[in-house]
C-alpha positions in Angstrom: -6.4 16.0 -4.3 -3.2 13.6 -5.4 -4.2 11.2 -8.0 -3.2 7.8 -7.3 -2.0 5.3 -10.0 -4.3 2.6 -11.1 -1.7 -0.5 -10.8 -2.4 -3.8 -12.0 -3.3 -6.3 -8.6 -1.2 -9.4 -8.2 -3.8 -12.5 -8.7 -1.3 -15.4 -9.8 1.1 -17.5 -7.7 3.9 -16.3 -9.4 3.6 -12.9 -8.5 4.1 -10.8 -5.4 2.3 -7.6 -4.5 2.3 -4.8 -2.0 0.7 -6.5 1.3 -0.4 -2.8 2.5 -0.8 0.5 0.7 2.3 2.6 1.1 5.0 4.0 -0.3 7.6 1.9 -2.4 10.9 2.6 -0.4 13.3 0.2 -2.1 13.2 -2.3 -4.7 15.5 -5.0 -4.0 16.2 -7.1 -6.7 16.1 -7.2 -10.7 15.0 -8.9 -13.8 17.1 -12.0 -14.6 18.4 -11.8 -10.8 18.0 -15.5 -8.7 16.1 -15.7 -5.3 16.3 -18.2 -2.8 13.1 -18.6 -0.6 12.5 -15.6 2.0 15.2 -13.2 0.1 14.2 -9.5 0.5 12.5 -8.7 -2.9 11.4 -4.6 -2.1 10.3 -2.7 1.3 6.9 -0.9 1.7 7.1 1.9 4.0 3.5 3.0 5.5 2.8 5.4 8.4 6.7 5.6 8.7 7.4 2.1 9.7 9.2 -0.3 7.3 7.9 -3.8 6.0 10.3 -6.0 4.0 8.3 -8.4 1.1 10.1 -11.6 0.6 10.8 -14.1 -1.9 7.4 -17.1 -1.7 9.8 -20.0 -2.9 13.1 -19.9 -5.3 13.0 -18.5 -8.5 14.3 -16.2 -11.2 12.7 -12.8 -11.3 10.7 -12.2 -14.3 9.9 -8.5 -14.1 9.3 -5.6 -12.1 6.5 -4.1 -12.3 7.1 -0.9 -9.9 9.9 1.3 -9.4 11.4 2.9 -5.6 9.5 6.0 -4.8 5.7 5.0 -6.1 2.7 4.9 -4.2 1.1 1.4 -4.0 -2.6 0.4 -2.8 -2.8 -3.4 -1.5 -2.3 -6.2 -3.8 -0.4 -4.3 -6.3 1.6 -5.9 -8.4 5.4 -5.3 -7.7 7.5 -8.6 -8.7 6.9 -11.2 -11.1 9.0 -14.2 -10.2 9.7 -17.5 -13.7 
């Protein structure tokens, strides 16, 4: 049986996590870039359909958490935005 990855959940405003559990396809952006509200941030891909995550509100982005290619459960943390 594949072991998932214990990932920490995304609890504060500032941060955006996985709204489904899937697979990471593509991680969008990068520490120190700028975001403008509703800019694609990463896309989850689950039961092979494709959901892009977007930017809440403007900001810099602060870290990121999870790479392309991991597995994600709900609420895991993927982008910390300033």
């Amino acid at each position: 049986m594949p072991k998932t990855a214990a990932n920490r959940k995304a609890l504060a405003r500032n941060e955006i996590g996985s709204p489904l559990m899937g697979r990471l396809s593509a991680v969008l952006v990068a520490t120190g870039d700028m975001v403008e509200k509703d800019t694609p941030v990463f896309v989850i891909e689950a039961m092979k359909m494709e959901t892009t995550i977007t930017a809440p509100y403007e900001s810099t982005i602060k870290a990121v958490h999870l790479q392309a290619g991991e597995l994600v459960g709900q609420g895991d943390l993927v982008i910390e935005l300033e």
